[in-house]
C-alpha positions in Angstrom: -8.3 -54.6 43.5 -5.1 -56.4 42.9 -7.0 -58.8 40.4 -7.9 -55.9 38.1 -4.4 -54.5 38.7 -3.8 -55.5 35.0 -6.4 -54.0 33.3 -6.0 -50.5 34.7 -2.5 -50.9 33.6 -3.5 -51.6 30.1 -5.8 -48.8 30.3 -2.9 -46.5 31.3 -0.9 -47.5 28.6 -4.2 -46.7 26.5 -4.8 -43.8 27.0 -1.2 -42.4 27.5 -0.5 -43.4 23.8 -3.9 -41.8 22.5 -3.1 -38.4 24.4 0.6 -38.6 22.7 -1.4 -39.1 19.3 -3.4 -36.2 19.9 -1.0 -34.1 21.0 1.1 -35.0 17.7 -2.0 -34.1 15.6 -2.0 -30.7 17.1 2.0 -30.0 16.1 1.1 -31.5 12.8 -2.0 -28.7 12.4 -0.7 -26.2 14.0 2.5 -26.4 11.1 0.1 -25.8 8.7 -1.6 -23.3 10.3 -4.7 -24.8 11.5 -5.7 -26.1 15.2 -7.5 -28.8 17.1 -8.8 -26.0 19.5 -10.9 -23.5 17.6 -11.3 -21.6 21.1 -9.9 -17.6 21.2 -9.2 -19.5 25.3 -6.1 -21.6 23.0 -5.0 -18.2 21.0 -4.6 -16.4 24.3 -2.9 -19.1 25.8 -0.1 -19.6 22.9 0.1 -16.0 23.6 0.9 -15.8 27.4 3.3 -18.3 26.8 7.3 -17.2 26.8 8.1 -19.3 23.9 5.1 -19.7 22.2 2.3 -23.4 22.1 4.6 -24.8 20.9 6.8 -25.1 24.4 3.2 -26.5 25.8 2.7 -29.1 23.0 6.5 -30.1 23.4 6.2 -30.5 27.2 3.3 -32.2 27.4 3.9 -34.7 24.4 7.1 -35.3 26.3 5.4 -36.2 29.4 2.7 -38.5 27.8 5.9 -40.3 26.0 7.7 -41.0 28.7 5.0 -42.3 31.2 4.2 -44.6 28.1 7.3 -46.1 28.3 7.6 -46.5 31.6 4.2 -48.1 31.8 5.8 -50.4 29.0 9.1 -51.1 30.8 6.8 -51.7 34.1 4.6 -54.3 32.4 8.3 -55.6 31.6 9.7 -55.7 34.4 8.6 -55.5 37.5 10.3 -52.9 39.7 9.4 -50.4 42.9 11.3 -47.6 41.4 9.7 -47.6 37.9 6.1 -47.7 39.7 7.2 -44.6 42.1 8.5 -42.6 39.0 5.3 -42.8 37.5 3.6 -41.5 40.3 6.1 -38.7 41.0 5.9 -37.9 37.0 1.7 -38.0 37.6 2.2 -35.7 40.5 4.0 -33.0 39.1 1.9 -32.7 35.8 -1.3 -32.8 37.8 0.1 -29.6 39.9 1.0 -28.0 36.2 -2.5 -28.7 35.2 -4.3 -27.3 38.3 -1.6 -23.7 37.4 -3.0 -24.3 33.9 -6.9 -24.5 34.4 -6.4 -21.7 37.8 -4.7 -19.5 34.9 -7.4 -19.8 32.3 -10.2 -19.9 35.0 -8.7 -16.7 37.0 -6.0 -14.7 34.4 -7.9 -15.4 31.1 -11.2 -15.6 32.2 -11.8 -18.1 29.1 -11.1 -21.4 28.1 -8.5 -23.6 26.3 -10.4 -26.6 24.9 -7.1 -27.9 23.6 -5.3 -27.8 27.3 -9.1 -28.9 29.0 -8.6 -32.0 26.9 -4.7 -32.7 28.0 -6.1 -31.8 31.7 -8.6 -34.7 31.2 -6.5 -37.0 29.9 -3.8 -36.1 33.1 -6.7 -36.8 35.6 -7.6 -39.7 34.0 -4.5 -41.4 34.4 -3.9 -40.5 38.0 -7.2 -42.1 38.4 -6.3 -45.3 37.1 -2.9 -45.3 39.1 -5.3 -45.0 42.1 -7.6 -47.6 41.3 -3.9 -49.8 40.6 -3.6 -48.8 44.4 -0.7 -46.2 44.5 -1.7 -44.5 46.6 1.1 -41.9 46.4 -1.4 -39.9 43.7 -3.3 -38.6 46.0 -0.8 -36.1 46.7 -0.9 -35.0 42.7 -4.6 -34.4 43.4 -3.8 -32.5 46.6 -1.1 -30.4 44.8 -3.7 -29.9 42.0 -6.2 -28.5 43.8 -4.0 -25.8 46.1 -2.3 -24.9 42.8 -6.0 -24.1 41.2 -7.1 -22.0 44.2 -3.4 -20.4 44.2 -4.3 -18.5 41.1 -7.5 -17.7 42.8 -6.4 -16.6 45.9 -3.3 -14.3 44.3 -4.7 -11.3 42.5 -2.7 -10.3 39.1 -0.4 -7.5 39.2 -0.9 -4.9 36.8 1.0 -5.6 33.6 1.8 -2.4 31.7 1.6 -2.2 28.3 4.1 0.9 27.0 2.8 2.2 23.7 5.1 3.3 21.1 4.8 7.1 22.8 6.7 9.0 20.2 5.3 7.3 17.4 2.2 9.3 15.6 0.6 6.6 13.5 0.6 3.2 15.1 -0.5 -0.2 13.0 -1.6 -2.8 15.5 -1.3 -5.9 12.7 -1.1 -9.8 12.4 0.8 -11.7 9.8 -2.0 -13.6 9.1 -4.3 -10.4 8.4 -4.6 -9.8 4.4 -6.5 -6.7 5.4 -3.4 -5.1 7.4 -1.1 -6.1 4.7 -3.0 -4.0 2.2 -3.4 -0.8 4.7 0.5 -1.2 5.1 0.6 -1.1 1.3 -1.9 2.0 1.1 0.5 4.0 3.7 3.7 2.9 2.1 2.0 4.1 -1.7 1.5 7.1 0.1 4.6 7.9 1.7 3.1 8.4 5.2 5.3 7.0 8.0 3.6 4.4 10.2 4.8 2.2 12.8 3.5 -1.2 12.9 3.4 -3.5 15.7 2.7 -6.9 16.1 -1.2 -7.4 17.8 0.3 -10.4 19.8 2.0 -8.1 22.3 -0.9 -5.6 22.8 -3.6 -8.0 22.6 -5.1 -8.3 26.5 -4.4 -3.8 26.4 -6.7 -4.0 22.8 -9.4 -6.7 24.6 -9.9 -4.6 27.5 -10.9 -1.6 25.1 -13.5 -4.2 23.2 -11.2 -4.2 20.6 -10.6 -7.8 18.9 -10.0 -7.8 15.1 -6.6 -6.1 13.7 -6.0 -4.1 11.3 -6.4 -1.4 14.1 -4.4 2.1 13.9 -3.6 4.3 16.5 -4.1 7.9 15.9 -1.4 8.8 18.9 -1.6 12.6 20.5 -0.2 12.7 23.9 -3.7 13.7 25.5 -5.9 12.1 23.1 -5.7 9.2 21.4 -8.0 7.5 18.5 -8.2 4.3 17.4 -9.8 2.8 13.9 -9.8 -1.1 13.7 -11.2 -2.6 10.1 -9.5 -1.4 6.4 -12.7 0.2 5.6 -12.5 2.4 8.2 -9.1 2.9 8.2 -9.4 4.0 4.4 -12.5 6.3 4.8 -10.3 8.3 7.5 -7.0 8.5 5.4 -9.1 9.6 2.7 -11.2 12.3 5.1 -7.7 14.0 5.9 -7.3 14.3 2.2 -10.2 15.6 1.1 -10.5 17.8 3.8 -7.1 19.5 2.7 -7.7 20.1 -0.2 -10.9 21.7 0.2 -9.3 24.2 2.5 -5.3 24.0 1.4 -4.4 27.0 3.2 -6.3 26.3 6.3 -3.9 25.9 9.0 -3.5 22.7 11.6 -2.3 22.8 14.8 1.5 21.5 14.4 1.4 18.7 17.6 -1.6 17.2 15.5 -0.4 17.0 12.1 1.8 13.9 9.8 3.6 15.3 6.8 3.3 12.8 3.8 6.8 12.4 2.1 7.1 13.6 -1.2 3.7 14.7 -1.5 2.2 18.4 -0.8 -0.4 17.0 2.1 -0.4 17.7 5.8 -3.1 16.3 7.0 -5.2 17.2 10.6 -5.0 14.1 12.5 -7.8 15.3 15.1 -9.9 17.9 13.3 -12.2 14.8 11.3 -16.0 15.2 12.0 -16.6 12.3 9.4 -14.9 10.1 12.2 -17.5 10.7 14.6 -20.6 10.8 12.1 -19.3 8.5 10.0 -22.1 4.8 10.1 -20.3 2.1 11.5 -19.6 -0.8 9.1 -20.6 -4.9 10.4 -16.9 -6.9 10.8 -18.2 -9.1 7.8 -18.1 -6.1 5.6 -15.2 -3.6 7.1 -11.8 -5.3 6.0 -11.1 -7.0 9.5 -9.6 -10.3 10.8 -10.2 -12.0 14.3 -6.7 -11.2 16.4 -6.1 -14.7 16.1 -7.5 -15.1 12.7 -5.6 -16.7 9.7 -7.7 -14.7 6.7 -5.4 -14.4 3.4 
């Protein structure tokens, strides 16, 4: 074991450097608004975290930085502390990977192929420490698996998700959504209040209602509620309320279920729409909708 000592050092060294590269390439795409990871698993995950993937690329390109310099200052000179900073370094990424994968296995129920990759890499090198013969690892492996099974064990409290209550039009939209920019347009031509919220914050409340591609608006009542995701649709209902006012302009609408457009001699019946229930349903490709995480200018 001690003859091949060497060689799994050099390996370490290896592969430390190549998962610094890749982690690099994925800052370096990600600035220009492409990824590595074409998984909705890695959208989700930049999502749940507090300050965004980049804190995750940043933290884990710091860790594969400084083991590879240690590894280098090791091969340098040879020292019991530098060798037991590794390991304790080894240790405590291998229990963040084992929270990572329990999260997307038991929270997300989907995977990250981006963070799947750094996990490899992680496992990899506590491998090749052990077959150095530190033995100390072993306890990074331990702590891995207990923080896997922790996320299994603990079920998720319920997260609630406060909708904008008093608002009457809401605009679930992404920034990267050409399709929401020209709804927001259409309202703003028409001088019809909406309020528009980013998807990123409502986007595990919208998934558990089957609802994955943005523009989607909120028709908001305080006992009903409709929702409309795609421009198309968005468009044909806008244009429903129209027409059906001015068919009937002195037909009157129930005042808890009306919006008043600014400037413009239209109230229109935000619940009284049989078009929105017989209307045919339109195929993503062809409604005016965007993936959640979706860049589509």
């Amino acid at each position: 074991m001690q003859t091949r000592k060497p060689l799994f050092e050099k390996l370490f060294l290896f592969i430390t450097v190549l998962a610094s590269l890749f982690v690099v390439t994925e800052l370096a795409m990600n600035s220009l608004g492409k990824s590595l990871c074409v998984s909705e698993g890695c959208a989700l995950t930049a999502q749940a975290a507090r300050y965004g993937d980049i804190s995750i690329f940043l933290l884990g390109l710091g860790t594969f930085i400084t083991l590879a310099a240690l590894a280098i200052v090791n091969r340098l000179a040879r020292k019991p502390g530098i060798e037991r900073l590794i390991n304790l370094i080894l240790v405590i990424a291998l229990a963040g990977e084992g929270f990572f994968m329990g999260y997307l296995a038991f929270r997300l129920h989907t995977a990250c192929l981006f963070c799947l990759v750094i996990c490899c890499f992680m496992v990899t090198l506590g491998l090749l420490r052990l077959l150095a013969g530190d033995k100390d690892v072993l306890a990074g492996f331990a702590t891995f698996a207990v923080m896997f099974m922790i996320q299994y064990l603990i079920l998720p409290a319920g997260v609630p998700v406060h909708l904008p209550a008093k608002e009457r039009l809401v605009l679930f939209y992404s920034k990267d959504c050409k399709h929401c920019a020209e709804v927001i347009k259409e309202f703003d031509d028409r001088k019809i209040h909406i309020a528009h919220e980013p998807v990123n914050g409502y986007a595990g409340f919208l998934k558990n209602m089957g609802i994955e591609h943005v523009p989607t608006l909120m028709v908001n009542d305080p006992y009903q509620k409709v929702f409309l995701t795609g421009k198309d649709a968005i468009m044909r209902y806008l244009l429903s309320c129209t027409e059906a006012k001015q068919a009937d302009p002195k037909k009157k609408t129930a005042k808890k279920n009306v919006v008043h457009a600014k400037g413009h001699d239209l109230t229109i019946d935000l619940f009284n729409q049989p078009s929105l229930l017989t209307a045919p349903s339109l195929s993503p490709a062809d409604a005016g909708m965007c993936k959640e995480e979706e860049i589509c200018k």
